[in-house]
Wavefront OBJ file of the C-alpha trace (Angstrom):
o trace
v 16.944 70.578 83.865
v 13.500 69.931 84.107
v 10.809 70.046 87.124
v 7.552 68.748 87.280
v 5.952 66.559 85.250
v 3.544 69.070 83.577
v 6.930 70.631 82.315
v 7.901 67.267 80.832
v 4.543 67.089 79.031
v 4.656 70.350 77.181
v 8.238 70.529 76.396
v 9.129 73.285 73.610
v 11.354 72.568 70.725
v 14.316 75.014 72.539
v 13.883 73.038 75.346
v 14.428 69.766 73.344
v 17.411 71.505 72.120
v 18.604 72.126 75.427
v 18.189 68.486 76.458
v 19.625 67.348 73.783
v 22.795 69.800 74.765
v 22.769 69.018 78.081
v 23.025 65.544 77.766
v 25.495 65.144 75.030
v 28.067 67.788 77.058
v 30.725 64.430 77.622
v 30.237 62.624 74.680
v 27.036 60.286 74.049
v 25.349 57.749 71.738
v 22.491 58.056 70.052
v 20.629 55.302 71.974
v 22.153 56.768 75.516
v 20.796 60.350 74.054
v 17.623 59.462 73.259
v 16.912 57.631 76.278
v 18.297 60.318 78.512
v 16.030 63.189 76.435
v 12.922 60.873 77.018
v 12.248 61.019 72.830
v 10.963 58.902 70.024
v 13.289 58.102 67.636
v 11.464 60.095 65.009
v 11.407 63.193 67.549
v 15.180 62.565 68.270
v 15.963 61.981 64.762
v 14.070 65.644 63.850
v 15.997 67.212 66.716
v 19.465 65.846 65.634
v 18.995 67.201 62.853
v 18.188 70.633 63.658
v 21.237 70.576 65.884
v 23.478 69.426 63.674
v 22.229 72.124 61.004
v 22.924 74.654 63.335
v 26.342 73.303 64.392
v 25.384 73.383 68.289
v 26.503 69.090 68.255
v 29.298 67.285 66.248
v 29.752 63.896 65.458
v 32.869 61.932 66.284
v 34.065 58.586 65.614
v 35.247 56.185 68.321
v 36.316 52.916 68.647
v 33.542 51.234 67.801
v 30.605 53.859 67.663
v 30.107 57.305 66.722
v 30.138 60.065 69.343
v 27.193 62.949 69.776
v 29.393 65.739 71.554
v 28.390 69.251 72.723
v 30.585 71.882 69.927
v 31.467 75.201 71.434
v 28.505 76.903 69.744
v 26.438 74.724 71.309
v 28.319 75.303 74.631
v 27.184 79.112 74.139
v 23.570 77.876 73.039
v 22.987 76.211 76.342
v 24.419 78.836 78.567
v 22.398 81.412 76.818
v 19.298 79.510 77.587
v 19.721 78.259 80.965
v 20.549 82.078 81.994
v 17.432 83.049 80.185
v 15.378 80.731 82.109
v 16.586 81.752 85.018
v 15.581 85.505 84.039
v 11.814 84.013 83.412
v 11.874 82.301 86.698
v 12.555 85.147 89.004
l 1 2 3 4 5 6 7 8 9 10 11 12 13 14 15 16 17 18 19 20 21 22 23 24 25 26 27 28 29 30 31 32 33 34 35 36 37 38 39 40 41 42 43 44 45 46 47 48 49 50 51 52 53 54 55 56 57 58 59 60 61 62 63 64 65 66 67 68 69 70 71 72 73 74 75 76 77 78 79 80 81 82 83 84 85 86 87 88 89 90
């Protein structure tokens, strides 16, 4: 989703968002999510949050661990960003 590093550097909190989206699409844990984002647990924690709030992720239990997993609000979040990034780009 990302390009170069300066873009890693000054990621934006919708962009956070959007990683976080992105990467729990499937079905993740926390530890998985947070590693895949590139976050502090105290950013990821803040983040979760937010996207919980806003009912963009849900948590489900599986056999032994619960399950961060893209909700269909979310699904509309990310495609409504990714197509407005693509309208800045061009």
């Amino acid at each position: 989703m990302r390009g170069s590093l300066e873009e890693n550097i000054r990621r934006g909190s919708l962009e956070i968002v959007a990683d976080l989206l992105d990467a729990s699409c499937h079905g993740v844990r926390k530890t998985e999510l947070i590693s895949r984002c590139n976050l502090s647990f105290p950013q990821f924690k803040k983040y979760l949050q937010l996207a919980l709030k806003a009912n963009l992720i849900t948590l489900e239990n599986a056999e032994s661990c619960i399950l961060l997993k893209l909700s269909d609000k979310g699904k509309e979040f990310l495609k409504a960003y990714q197509h407005l990034k693509t309208l800045l780009e061009h």
